[in-house]
C-alpha positions in Angstrom: -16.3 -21.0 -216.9 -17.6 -19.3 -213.8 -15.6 -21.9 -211.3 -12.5 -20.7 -213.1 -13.1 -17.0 -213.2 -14.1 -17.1 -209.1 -11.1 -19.1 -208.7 -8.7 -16.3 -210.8 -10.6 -13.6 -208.9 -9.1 -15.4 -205.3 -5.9 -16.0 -206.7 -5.5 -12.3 -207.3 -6.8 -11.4 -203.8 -4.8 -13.6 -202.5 -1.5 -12.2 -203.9 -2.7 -8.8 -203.1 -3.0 -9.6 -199.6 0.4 -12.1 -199.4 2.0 -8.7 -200.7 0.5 -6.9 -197.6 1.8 -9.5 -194.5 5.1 -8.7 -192.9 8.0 -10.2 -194.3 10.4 -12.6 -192.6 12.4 -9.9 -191.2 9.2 -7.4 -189.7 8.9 -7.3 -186.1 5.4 -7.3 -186.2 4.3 -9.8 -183.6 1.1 -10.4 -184.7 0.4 -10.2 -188.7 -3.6 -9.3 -187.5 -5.9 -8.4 -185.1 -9.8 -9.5 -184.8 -11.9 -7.9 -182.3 -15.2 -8.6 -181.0 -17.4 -6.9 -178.4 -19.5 -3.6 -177.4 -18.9 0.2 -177.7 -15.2 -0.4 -175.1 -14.0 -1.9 -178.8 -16.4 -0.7 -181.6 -14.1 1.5 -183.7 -16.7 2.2 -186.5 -19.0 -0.3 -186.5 -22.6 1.1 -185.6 -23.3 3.9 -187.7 -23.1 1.2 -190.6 -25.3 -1.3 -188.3 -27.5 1.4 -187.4 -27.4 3.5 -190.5 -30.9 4.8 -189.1 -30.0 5.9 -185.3 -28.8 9.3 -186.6 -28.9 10.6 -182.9 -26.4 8.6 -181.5 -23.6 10.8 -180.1 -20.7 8.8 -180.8 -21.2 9.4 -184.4 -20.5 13.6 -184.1 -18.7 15.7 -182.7 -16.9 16.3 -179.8 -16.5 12.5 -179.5 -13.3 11.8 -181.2 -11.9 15.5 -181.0 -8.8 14.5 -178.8 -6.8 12.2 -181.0 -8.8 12.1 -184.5 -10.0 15.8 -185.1 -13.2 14.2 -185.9 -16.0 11.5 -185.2 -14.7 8.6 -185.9 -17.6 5.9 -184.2 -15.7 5.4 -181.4 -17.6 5.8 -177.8 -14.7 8.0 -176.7 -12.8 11.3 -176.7 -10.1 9.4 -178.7 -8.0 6.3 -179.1 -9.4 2.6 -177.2 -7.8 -0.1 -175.8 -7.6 -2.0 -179.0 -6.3 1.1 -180.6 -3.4 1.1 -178.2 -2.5 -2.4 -178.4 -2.6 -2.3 -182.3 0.0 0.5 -181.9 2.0 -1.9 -179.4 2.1 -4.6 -181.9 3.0 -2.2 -184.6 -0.2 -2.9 -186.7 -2.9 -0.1 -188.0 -6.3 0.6 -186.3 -8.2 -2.4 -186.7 -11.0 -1.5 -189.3 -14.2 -1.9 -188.8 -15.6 -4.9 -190.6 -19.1 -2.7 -192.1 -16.7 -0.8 -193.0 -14.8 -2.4 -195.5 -15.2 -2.7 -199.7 -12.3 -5.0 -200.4 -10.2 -8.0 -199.2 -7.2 -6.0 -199.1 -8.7 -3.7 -196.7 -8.5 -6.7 -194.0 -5.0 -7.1 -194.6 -4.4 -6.7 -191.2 -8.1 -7.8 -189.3 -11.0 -6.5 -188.6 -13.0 -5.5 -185.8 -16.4 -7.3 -185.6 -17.4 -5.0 -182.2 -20.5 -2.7 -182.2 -21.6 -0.2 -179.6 -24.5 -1.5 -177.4 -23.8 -5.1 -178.4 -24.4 -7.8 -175.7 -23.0 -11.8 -175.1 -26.5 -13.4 -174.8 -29.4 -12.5 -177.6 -32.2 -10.2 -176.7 -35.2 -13.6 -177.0 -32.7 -15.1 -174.1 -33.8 -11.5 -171.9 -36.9 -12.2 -173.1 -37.6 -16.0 -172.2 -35.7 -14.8 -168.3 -38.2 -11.7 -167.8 -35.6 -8.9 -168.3 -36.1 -7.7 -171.4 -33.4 -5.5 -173.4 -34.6 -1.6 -174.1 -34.0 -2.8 -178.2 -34.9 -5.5 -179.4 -32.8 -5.2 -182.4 -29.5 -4.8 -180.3 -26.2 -7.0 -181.8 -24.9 -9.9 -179.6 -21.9 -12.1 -180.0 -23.9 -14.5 -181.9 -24.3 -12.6 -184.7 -20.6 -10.8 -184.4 -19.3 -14.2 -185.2 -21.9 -14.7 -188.3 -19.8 -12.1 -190.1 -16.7 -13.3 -189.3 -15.5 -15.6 -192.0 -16.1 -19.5 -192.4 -14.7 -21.5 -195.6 -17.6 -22.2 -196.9 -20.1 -18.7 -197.0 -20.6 -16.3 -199.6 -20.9 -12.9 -197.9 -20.3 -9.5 -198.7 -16.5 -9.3 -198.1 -16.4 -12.7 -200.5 -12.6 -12.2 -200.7 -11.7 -11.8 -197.3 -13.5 -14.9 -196.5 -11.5 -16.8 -199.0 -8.0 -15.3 -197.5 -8.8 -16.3 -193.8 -9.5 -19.8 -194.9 -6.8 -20.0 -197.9 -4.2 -19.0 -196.0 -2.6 -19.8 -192.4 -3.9 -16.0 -191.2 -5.8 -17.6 -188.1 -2.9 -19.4 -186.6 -0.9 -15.6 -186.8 -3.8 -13.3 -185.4 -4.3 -11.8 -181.9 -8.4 -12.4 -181.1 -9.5 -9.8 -178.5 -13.2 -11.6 -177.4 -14.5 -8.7 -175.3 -14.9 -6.8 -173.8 -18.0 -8.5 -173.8 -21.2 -8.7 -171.0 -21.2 -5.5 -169.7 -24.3 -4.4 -171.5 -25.8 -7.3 -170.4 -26.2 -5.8 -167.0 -26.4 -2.2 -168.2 -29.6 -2.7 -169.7 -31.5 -4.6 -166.7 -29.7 -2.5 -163.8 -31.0 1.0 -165.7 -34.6 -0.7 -166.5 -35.1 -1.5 -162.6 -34.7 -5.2 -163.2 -33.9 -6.6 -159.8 -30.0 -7.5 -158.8 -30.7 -10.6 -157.5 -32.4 -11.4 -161.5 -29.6 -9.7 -163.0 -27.3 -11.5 -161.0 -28.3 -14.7 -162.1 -27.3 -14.1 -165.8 -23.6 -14.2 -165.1 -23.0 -17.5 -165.5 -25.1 -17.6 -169.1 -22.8 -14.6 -170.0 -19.8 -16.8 -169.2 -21.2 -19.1 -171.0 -21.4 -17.6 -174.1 -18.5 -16.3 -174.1 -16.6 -19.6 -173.7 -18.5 -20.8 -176.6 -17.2 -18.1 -179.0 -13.8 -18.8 -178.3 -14.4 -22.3 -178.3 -15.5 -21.8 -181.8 -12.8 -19.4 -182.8 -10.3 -22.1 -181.5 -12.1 -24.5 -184.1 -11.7 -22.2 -186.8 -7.7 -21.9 -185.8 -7.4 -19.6 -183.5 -4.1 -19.9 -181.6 -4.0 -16.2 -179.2 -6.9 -15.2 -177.6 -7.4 -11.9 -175.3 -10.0 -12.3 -172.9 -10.9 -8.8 -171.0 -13.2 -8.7 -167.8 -15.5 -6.3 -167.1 -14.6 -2.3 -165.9 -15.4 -1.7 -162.2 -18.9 -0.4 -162.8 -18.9 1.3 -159.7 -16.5 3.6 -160.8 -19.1 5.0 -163.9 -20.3 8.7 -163.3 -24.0 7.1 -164.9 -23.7 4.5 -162.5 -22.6 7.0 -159.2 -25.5 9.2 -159.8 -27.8 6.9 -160.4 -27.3 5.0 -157.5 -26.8 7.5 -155.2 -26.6 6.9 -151.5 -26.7 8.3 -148.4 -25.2 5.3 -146.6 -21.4 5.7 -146.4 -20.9 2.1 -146.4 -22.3 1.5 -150.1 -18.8 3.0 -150.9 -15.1 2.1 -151.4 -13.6 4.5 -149.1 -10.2 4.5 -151.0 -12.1 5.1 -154.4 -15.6 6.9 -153.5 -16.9 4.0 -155.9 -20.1 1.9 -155.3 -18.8 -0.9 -153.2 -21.5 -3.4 -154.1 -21.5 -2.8 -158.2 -17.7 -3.1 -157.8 -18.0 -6.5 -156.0 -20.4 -7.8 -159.1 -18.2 -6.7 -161.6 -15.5 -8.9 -159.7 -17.9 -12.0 -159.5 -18.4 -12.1 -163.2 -14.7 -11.7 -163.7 -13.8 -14.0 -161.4 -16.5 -16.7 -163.1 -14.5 -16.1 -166.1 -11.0 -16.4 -164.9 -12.3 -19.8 -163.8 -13.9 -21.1 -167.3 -10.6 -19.9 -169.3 -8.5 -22.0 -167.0 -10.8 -25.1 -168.2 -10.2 -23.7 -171.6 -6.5 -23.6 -171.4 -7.0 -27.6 -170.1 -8.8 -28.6 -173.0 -6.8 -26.6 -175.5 -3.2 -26.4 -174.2 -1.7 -25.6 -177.9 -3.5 -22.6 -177.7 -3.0 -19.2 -175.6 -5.9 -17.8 -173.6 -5.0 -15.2 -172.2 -7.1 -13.6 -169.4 -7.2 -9.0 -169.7 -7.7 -7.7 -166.1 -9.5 -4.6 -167.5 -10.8 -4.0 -163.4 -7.4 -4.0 -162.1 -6.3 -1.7 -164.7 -8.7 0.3 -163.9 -8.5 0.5 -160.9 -5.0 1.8 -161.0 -6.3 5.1 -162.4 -9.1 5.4 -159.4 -6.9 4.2 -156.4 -3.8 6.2 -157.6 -5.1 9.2 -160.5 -2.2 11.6 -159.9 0.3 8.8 -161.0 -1.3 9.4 -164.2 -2.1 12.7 -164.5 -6.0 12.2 -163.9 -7.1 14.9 -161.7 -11.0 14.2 -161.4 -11.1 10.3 -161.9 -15.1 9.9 -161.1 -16.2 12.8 -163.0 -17.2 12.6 -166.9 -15.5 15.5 -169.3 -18.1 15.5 -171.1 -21.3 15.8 -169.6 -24.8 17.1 -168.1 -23.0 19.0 -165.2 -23.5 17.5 -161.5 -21.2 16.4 -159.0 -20.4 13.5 -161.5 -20.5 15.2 -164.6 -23.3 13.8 -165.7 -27.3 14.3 -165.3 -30.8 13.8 -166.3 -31.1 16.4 -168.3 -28.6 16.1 -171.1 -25.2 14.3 -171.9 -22.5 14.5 -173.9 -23.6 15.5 -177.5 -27.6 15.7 -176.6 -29.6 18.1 -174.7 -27.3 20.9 -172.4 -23.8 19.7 -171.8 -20.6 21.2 -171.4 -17.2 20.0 -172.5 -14.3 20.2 -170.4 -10.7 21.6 -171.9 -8.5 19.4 -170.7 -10.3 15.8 -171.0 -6.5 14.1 -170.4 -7.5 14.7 -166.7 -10.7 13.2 -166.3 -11.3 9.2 -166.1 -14.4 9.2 -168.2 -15.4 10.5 -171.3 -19.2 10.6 -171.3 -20.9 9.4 -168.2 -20.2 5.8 -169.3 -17.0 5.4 -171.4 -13.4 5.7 -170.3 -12.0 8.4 -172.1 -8.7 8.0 -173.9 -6.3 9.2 -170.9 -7.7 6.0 -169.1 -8.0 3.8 -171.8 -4.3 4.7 -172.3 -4.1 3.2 -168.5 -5.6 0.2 -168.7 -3.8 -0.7 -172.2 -0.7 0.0 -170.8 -1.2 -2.3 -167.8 -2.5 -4.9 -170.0 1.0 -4.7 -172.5 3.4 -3.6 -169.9 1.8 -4.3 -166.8 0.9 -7.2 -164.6 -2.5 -7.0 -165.9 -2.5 -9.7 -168.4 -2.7 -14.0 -167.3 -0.6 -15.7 -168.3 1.5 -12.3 -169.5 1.2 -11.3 -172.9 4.5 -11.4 -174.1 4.8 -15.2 -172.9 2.5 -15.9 -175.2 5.0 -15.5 -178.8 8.4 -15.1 -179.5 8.3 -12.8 -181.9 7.2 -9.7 -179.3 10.8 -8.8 -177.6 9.9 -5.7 -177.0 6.9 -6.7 -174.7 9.1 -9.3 -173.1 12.0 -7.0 -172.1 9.4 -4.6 -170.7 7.6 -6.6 -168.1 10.0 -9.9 -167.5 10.6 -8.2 -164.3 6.9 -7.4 -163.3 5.9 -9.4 -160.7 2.4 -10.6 -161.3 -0.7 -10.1 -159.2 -3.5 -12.5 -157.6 -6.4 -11.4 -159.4 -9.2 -12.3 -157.4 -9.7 -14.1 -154.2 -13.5 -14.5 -153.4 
């Protein structure tokens, strides 16, 4: 009696959420999107994994006030990269998975990302003598415990039974990233030294290979890998490291020269472990996100955009960066600024929407993507027509 009643109860959410894909004749080019990652991604997620950490700016006003009128648990002034390629592919928001009470509310994905979150666990910093500042912090381990296996009974019981009823794997676009940065964030603002910090990379890569590994296994078919932002670009990063030697800086950029070249040695560790996943999966896209040469557009060329102060954070402590000790955006004294379209970061740390905008549009449109995006499927024409004249860039040549 019970078998037959669970089994009526996933018969009706899986009509309800047959009725929700796109029909034959939808352009959508993806039916869903699945996200996992840190705060460049989490679109809800850690107020409900930190129902606790009250404080946390991201959850209040005046982050979210450009696009949403409200807080909406994004690390931003408004809309992300995920947000922007979701309205590309004609899809909603993804929702964040906490945030969810029914199958149907997956419909379309879910994001899996949290603010903070990191690719390796905090016992690995531990057991390597660079300890994380919380111990409870999410890492891409337990992001992929919530996401849905055949077998587990879990909160969202009927979305688990969709995913693996149904052929919804094979027709979603997984974004696995971006994923590492906080890796380093945490050691290189505790004093750990570079040389130790630099030795986590290729564990990082590691991990990350191993998620989609497993997401392949589960029937993943398009996968969107980012790379890490050129943190030598971030205001928190600029004052921090301050220096009075002019050759610790880009001259072209006014960004920290040697931050920027380890940003580009983990992405270029990464490039090289997705072309061995591409080998041992060719029926599968893997498709590499240049999020640093995205970015980089806005800080090499910010009036093409619009962006006026491309170093400086709108909201902020004050400071030649926008930022300080004393306060930041939504804590202590800050100021806001009142038009945040022209700054390139939000807070100190995050993009804010203007260049988020940037790097989503070099990623869909642009020659930021490897191989390009709209290879990847047939059913995205409009992608296609839009960059099957873009001539493609050597990303990285060290």
């Amino acid at each position: 009696m019970a078998l037959s009643t669970s089994m009526s109860v996933a018969a009706a959410v899986l009509l309800v959420l047959a009725a929700a894909q796109p029909a034959l004749g939808d352009p959508a080019c993806y039916t869903a999107v699945f996200s996992f990652g840190d705060s460049l991604a989490d679109t809800g997620n850690y107020g409900f994994v930190y129902p606790n950490d009250t404080s946390t700016p991201a959850l209040n006003l005046p982050y979210g006030e450009t696009f949403f009128n409200r807080s909406t648990g994004r690390f931003s002034n408004g809309r992300l990269i995920i947000d922007f390629i979701a309205e590309a592919l004609e899809l909603p928001f993804v929702r964040p998975y906490w945030s969810g009470q029914s199958a149907e509310d997956f419909a379309r994905g879910a994001n899996f990302a949290v603010g903070g979150a990191t690719a390796l666990s905090p016992d690995f910093f531990i057991e390597n003598g660079a300890p994380l500042p919380n111990p409870d912090t999410v890492h891409l381990d337990m992001e992929m415990d919530w996401f849905p296996r055949p077998a587990q009974v879990a909160p969202h019981q009927g979305f688990r039974w969709y995913v693996s009823c149904t052929n919804m794997m094979s027709k979603s676009l997984f974004l696995v990233g971006e994923i590492g940065g906080n890796d380093y964030n945490g050691p290189l603002l505790s004093g750990v030294p570079f040389e130790k910090i630099r030795t986590l990379t290729p564990s990082v890569v590691a991990k990350i290979s191993s998620t989609i590994t497993e997401l392949i296994a589960l029937g993943a078919k398009t996968l969107l890998v980012p790379g890490n932002l050129p943190i030598g670009c971030i205001p928190g990063y600029l004052m921090t490291f301050n220096s009075d030697k002019v050759e610790d800086y880009e001259p072209e950029t006014g960004c920290i020269h040697w931050m920027n070249e380890f940003s580009q040695y983990h992405n270029k560790l990464l490039v090289d472990e997705l072309e061995k996943l591409r080998k041992l999966h060719p029926g599968v896209a893997i498709i590499y996100a240049d999020y640093y040469g995205a970015a980089m557009e806005v800080f090499l060329s910010p009036e093409q955009f619009g962006i006026e102060y491309p170093l400086v954070a709108c909201c902020g402590g004050g400071g030649s960066y926008g930022v300080s000790t004393t306060g930041g955006c939504g804590y202590g004294e800050y100021n806001v600024c009142d038009e945040p379209e022209k700054y390139g970061s939000w807070d100190g740390f995050h993009p804010s929407e203007a260049a988020y905008k940037v790097i989503a549009d070099g990623l869909l449109t642009g020659p930021y993507t490897q191989p390009p995006i709209a290879t990847t499927t047939n059913s995205c024409p409009r992608l296609t027509e839009v960059v099957s004249s873009v001539e493609y860039k050597v990303l990285y040549d060290l």
